[in-house]
N, C-alpha and C positions, 0 to 999 in steps of 0.2 A: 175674358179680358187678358192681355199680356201680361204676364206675372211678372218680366222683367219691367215696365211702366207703371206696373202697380206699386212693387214693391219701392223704386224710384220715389215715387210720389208720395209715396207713405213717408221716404226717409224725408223730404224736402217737406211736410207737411211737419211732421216729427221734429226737425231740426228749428223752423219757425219758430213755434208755441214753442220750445224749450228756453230763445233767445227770450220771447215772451215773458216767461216764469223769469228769469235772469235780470230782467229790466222793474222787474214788477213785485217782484215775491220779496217777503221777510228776510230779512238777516238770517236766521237761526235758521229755517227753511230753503234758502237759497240754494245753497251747493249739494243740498240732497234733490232736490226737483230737479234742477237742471242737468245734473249726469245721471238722473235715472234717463227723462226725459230722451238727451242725447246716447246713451247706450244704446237706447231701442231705435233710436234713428241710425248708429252705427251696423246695428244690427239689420235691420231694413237695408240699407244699402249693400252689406254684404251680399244677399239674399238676393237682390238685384243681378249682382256682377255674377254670382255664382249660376244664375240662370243664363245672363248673357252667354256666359265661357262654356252653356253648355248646349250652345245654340238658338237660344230664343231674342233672336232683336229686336228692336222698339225703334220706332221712330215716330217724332213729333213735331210740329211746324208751327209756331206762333209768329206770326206776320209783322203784327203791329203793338209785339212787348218790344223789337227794337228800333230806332229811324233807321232809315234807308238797308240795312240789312236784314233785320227782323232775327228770333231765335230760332236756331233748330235744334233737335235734340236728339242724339243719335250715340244708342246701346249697344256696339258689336262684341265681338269675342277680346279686341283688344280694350275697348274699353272697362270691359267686364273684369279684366282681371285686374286692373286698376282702381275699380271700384270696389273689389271685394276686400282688397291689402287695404283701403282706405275707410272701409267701413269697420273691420276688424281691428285697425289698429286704434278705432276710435272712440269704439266700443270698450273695448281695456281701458283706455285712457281714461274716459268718461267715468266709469265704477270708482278708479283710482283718484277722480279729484274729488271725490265726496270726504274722502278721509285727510286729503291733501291740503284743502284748500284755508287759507289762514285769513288771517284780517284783511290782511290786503288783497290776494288773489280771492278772496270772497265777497269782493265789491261789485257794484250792479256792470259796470262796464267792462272787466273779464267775464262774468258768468254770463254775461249776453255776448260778447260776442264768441266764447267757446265754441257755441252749437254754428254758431253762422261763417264761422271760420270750417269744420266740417263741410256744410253742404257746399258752400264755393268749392272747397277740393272737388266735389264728388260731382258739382257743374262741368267743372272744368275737362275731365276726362269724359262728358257725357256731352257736350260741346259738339255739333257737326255741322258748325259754321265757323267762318274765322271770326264774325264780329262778337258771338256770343263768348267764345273763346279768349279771347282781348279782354272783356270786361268780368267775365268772372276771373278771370287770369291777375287783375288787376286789385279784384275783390279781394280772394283770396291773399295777395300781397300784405294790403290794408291791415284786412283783419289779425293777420303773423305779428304785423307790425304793432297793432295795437297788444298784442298777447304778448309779445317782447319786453314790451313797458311797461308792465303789470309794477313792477317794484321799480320804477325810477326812480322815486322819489326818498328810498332808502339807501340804496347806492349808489355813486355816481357812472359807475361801470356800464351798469344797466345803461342810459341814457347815452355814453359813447358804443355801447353794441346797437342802438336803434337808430342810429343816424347813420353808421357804417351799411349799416342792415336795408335801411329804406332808403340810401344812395346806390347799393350794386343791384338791387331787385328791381329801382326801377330802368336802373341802365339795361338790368337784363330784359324789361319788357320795351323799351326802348329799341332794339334788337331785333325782338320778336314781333315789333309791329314793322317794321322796315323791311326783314327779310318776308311778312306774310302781306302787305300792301302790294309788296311786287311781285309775288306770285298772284295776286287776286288782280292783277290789272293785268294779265292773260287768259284771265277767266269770263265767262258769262257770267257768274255771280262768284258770293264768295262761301259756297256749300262746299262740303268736300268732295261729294260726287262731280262735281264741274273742274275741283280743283286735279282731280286725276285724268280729266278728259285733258286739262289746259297742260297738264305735264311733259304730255306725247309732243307738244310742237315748241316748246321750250329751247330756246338758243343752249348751249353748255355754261357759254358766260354767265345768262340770267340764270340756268338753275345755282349754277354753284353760288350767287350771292345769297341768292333763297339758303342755301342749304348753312352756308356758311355763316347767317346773323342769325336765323334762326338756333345754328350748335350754338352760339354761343349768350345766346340768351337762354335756352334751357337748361345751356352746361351750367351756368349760374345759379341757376335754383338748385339744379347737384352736387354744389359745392363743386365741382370741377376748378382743377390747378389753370390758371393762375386766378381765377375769378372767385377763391372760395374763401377770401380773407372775410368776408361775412360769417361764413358759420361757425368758426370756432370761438365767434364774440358773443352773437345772438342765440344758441342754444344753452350756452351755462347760464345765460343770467334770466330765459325764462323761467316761469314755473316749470317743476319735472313732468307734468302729465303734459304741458305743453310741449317741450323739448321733446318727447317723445313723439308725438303728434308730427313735430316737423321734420323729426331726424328719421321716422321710420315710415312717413305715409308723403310728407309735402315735398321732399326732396326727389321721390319716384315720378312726380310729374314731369320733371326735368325729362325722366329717361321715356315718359310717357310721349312725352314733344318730338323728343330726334326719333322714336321709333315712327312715328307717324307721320312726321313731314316727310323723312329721309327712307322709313321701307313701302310706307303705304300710300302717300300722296305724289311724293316724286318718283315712286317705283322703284327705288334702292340708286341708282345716278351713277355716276363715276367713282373708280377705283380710289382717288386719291383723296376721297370725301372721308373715306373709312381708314384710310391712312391716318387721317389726321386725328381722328376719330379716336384710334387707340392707340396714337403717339400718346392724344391726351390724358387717355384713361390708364398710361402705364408711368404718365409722372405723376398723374392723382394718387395713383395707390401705392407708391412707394413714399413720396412725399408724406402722403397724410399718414401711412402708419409709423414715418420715422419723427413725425411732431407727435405721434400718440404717443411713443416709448417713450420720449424726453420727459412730455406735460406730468405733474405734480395736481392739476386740478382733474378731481376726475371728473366731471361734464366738460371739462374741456379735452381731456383726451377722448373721450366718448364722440364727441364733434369733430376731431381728426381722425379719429376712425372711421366716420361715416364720408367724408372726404375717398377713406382707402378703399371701401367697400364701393362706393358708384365710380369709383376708378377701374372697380374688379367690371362691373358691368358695362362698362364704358369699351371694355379690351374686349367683351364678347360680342357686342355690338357693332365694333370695327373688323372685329374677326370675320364675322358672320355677312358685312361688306364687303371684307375684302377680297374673299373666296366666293363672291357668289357665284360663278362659274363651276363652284362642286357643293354641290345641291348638300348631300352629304353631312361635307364636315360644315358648312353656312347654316344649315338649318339647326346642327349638333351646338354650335357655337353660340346662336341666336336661345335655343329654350334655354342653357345652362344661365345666360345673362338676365332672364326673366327669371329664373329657377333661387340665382343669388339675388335678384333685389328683394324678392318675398322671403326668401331666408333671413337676410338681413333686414327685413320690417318685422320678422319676430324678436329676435334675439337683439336686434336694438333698443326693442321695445322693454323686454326684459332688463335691459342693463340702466335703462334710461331712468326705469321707473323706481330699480333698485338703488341708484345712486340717489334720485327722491327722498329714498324711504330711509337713508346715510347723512344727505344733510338735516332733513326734520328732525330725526332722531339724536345726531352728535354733534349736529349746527356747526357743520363744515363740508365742505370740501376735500380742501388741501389733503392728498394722501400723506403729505410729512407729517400730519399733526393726528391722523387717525390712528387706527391698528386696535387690536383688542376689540372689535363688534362680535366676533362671533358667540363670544356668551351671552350678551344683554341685546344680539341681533339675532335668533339662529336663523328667521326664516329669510331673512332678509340676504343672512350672508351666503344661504343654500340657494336661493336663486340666482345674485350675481355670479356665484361660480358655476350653476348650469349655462349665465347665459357667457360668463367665458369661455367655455368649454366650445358651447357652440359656435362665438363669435373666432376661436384660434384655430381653423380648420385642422384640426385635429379628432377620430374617429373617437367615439361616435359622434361628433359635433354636429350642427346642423348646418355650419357653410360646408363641413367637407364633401357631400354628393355637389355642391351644385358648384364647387371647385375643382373636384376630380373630373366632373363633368370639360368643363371651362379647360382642363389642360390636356383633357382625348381630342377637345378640336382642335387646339391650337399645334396639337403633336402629327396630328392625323393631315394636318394639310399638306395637297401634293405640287411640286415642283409646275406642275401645271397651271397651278392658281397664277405664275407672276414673279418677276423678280422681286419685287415689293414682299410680299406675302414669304417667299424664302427668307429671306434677310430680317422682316419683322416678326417673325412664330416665334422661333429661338429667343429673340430679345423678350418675347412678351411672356415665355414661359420660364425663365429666368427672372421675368417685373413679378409673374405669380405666384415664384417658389420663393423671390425674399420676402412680397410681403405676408408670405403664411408662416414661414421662421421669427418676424420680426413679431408677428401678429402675436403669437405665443408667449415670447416674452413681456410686450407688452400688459398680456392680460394676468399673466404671471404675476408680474407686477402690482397690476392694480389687486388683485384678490390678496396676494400673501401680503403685501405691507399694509393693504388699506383694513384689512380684514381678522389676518391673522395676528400671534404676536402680545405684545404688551401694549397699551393705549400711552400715546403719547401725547395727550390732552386732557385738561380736565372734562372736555365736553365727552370726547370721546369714552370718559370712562365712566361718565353719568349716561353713554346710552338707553336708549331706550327702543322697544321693536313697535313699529308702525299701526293703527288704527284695522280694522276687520277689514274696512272694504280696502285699504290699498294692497294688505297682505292679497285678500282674494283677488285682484285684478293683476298680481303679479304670478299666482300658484295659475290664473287660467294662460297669463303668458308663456309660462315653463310649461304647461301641457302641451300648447299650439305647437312651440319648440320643438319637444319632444317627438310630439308625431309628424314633423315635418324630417328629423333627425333620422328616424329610421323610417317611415313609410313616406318617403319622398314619391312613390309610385304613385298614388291617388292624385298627385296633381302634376306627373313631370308628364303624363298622358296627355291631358288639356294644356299643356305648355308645348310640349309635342307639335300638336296639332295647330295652334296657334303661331308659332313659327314657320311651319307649313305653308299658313295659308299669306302671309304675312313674304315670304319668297318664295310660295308656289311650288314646293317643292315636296315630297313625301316625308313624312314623320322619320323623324332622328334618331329616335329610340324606342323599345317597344317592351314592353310588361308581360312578365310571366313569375305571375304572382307577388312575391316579392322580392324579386329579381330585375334589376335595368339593363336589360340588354340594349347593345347600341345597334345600329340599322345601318351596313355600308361600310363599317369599321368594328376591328376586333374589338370589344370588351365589353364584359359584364361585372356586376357588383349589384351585393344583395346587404343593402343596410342594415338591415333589421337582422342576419345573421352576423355581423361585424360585429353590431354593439350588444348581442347575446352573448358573442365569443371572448369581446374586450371585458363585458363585466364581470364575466363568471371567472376569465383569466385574472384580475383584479382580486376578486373575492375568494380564491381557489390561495394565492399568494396571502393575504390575510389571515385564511385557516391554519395554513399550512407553521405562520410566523408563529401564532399563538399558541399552536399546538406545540411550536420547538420549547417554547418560554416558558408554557404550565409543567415540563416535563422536568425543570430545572428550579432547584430554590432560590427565591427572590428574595432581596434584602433591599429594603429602603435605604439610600445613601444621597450627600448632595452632591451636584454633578462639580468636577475639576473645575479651578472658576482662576487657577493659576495666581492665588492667594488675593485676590481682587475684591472677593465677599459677592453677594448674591448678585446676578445680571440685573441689569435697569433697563426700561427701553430706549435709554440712550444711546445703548451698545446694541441698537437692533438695526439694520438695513432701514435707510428711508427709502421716498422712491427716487429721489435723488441721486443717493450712492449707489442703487440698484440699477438704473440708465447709465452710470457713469463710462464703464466699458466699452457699453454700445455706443456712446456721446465720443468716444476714443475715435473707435472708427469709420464714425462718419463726421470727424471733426469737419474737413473739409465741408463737407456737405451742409450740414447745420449751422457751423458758426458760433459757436457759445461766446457768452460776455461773462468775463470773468473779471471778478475785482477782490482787491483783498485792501481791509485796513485794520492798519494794526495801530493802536493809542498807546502811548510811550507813558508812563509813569513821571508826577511830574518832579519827584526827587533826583532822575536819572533818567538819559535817555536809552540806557542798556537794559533798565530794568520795562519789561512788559506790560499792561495793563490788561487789554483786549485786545483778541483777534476777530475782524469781523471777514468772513467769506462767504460771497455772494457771485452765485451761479445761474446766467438767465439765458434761456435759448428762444429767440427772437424767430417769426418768422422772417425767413430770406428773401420771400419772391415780396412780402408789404414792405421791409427794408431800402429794395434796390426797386421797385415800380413805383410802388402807390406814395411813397413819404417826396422821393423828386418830382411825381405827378401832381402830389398836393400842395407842393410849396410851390410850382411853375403856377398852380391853378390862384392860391394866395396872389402872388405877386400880378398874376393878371389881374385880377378883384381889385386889388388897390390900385393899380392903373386907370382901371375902369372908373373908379371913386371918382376919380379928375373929371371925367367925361361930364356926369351928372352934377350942375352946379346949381339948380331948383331955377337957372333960369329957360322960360319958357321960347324966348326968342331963338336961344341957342340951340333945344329943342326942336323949332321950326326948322333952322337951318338945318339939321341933321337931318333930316326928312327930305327937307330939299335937297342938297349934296346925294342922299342915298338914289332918289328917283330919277334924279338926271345921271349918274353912273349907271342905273339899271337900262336905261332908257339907250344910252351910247350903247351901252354892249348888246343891247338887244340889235339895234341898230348895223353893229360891224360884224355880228355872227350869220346875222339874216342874207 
């Protein structure tokens, strides 16, 4: 039997009976059944993708599971590796809500739809139909949505990030059925194999609308600029095993969609498809890492990160179009852009789950009001900063291979690709190199204030470290991390090749041992001796201090304090005053609201009371698009009110007036 259909089956069989348990099972029982349950179906899916990517396809036909299209189900090397990042990140996740999950998110309707929120993903990538695609696409949606509003009914926040949330997701399948209706009405059906034959005879006009409602419905789900005013609402105010779930596996769909419309169903298309492509992926990742610097919430910066990172993918995606004339750097550009979205479904994953195991523990947020976890956190605070480490492409981190990768194609492309491609490398390696400087500080940021330091809350100073299974489901994320950090080789081989096959071209880069040599272009890099050379160099400087320090007599003293008495954490950096600088020089760019009130005394108005200052950096592109698009949208709505008077006559007449307009211009067109 095919072990890639097998193991499919087993996860959708898996995922079922766990919704099952979830709907069905005891309080006290509940969230241990259902993420065991779902682990092994995350696991099963893995096991799936990882045979697809290593050649074994599946294919399946159910006629009459849908009207008039029916399902099909179709396992290739792309879907494969879609399914594995989606099965692994679900897997983690799952261990991790067993310890997670509280009054609320332990109620039958999260813990049922958890599991069933997975297999939609893992439909969706397995999908080799457009109609089956559409409705798991749809499912999928739903299910986020209902995961979103786990705590509505606690905060009100929750409840305006679900309506934000399930008005741009369904605008985005809105989108995606428009741009795939009209590529299927050139087709003999709507399989994808028909859908590659009907490509070849496609007008330019008709493909570029395909191409163009489809980017912009997937770039939706990627949190893609200007479409990504959803995610930085709707991931803080899920649960954290959830927000993980969608920041590190659901958002890859997105990139799942444009890689499959645009390299493998339309054949890669016009140059200026990819233009646009990674115009957009280089204002996503500059954007979203300079709303992560600013943010004070950390799952809200976490969600403008994840904004910067499918921007970083977004720029190799358009790379890898726009060059495809050099087989070469297109194909080099193309695995680095799969290479960072699995880098970043680990190290998301990591951050996501550890900022979890921050508010459970010191029941907040807000890095102003943290600081001081790493005593009553240790393991908690040793993981966020592994997965900072990795998330600030910084060596040994685990986006630095599939970023150094990302800037040999962007460097390597030659004069021959196109005016376009001259003029956009330079700008896109320049969008790469701020947002890894910016990215640093940022995480900078969140580790040393949120973590290190004196606690600046009472919450934060009653912490406490996290339950067995979340620690475990975060120690098996920093492993994944780890070996994706330095033996990126085990899997930039089957990215390699996948890229390949995907623009037909020969493999990018080639393995010798643990060594990545590139194929067609100068360079190599061996990770696994980088971060041998940076730890032992780290650790070599440690000995080296210690040894200066035992060799000389130590006296206890207190430190200079410039007659003030012992430091408080009030005199420690927030994250506030630590973006402040960077808030400088992209004043322009960001825009802060700045207010100050000061309350006068009321014996005198010389004498002061209170100063109160308040600092708030607003998004720019929700500011100036979505606030005049919703008020133009209001004022139509009450217009409209007029229209509807509950009389039925008036009613009639609208029908009539509409049928005879329809009927005239049918008339004068014909």
């Amino acid at each position: 039997m095919n072990p890639t259909g097998l193991a499919l089956g087993v996860a959708l069989v898996l995922g079922v009976f766990a919704a099952v348990l979830g709907a069905a099972t005891r309080k006290h029982l509940r969230a241990r059944a259902v993420g065991a349950v779902t682990a092994l179906c995350g696991a099963a899916g893995t096991i799936a993708g990882i045979s697809a990517m290593c050649g074994t396809r599946y294919y399946a036909a159910f006629p009459a599971l849908l009207p008039l299209s029916g399902v099909t189900i179709t396992v290739d090397s792309t879907s494969g590796l879609f399914l594995a990042v989606t099965g692994a990140v679900a897997f983690v996740s799952a261990v991790y809500g067993v310890g997670y999950a509280r009054a609320d998110a332990n109620g039958r309707l999260p813990q049922a739809v958890f599991p069933l929120f997975v297999i939609t993903m893992m439909l969706v990538v397995s999908a080799g139909n457009v109609g089956a695609l559409l409705v798991c696409w749809e499912l999928m949606a739903l299910c986020s949505l209902v995961l979103v509003l786990t705590e509505h009914h606690r905060r009100p926040e929750v409840a305006r990030a679900g309506r934000w949330y399930a008005v741009m997701t369904h605008l985005g399948f809105v989108a995606i059925l428009a741009g795939l209706l009209v590529f299927t009405a050139a087709a003999d059906d709507d399989t994808f194999p028909a859908l590659r034959v009907a490509a070849h005879h496609l007008s330019p006009t008709t493909a570029s609308v395909v191409f163009v409602a489809t980017l912009l419905g997937f770039g939706s789900k990627a949190g893609v600029v200007p479409l990504h005013v959803w995610l930085p609402r709707a991931h803080p105010e899920a649960p954290s095993h959830v927000s993980a779930l969608m920041s590190a596996a659901m958002v890859n769909l997105g990139v799942y969609g444009i890689v499959r419309v645009g390299f493998d169903l339309l054949g890669g298309g016009q140059r200026w498809w990819w233009l646009l492509t990674l115009a957009l992926g280089g204002i996503s990742a500059v954007y979203g890492i300079l709303h992560a610097a600013m943010s004070t919430d950390l799952k809200r910066l976490l969600g403008y990160s994840t904004t910067e990172n499918m921007g970083l993918v977004l720029i190799g995606l358009g790379a890898a179009g726009l060059v495809a004339d050099d087989p070469v750097v297109a194909g080099l550009a193309l695995a680095a852009a799969l290479l960072h979205m699995v880098n970043h479904a680990a190290f998301k994953t990591v951050l996501f789950l550890a900022a979890g195991s921050v508010q459970r523990g010191a029941g907040s947020r807000d890095l102003d009001a943290l600081g001081g976890l790493s005593g009553p956190m240790p393991f908690t605070t040793a993981a966020f900063g592994l997965g900072a480490l990795a998330a600030s492409a910084l060596p040994p981190g685990t986006a630095f291979v599939s970023e150094w990768l990302l800037l040999q194609a962007l460097i390597h492309a030659r004069p021959s690709a196109g005016a376009a491609a001259v003029v956009m490398m330079p700008i896109a390696v320049a969008a790469v190199a701020l947002t890894a400087g910016l990215a640093v500080a940022t995480f900078v940021k969140a580790f040393g204030v949120g973590f290190l330091g004196r606690p600046r809350s009472a919450g934060a100073a009653a912490a406490r470290e996290s339950p067995a299974s979340m620690t475990a489901a975060l120690g098996i994320a920093v492993a994944v991390c780890a070996v994706l950090a330095v033996l990126p080789t085990i899997l930039l081989s089957q990215l390699g090749s996948l890229a390949s096959g995907l623009l037909r071209t020969g493999s990018p880069a080639a393995m010798d041992g643990i060594v990545v040599r590139l194929v067609g272009v100068s360079g190599a890099l061996s990770p696994l001796m980088l971060a041998v050379v940076s730890v032992g160099a780290a650790l070599g400087l440690v000995a080296v201090v210690r040894l200066v320090l035992t060799r000389q007599a130590r006296r206890a003293a207190r430190l200079w304090d410039c007659g003030a008495g012992p430091l408080s954490a009030r005199m420690e950096y927030t994250a506030t005053s630590f973006a402040e600088p960077l808030q400088r020089v992209f004043d322009d760019v960001v825009q802060p609201e700045t207010d100050v009130d000061v309350t006068h005394a009321r014996e005198s108005a010389y004498l002061v009371e209170a100063i109160e200052f308040r600092n708030r950096v607003l998004d720019r592109i929700e500011r100036w698009l979505y606030t005049p698009l919703l008020r133009a949208v209001s004022v139509w709505a009450a217009a409209a009110r007029r229209l509807a008077t509950g009389s039925v006559h008036r009613y009639l007449g609208y029908g009539f007036y509409t049928l005879c307009g329809l009927l005239i211009l049918l008339a004068v067109t014909r």
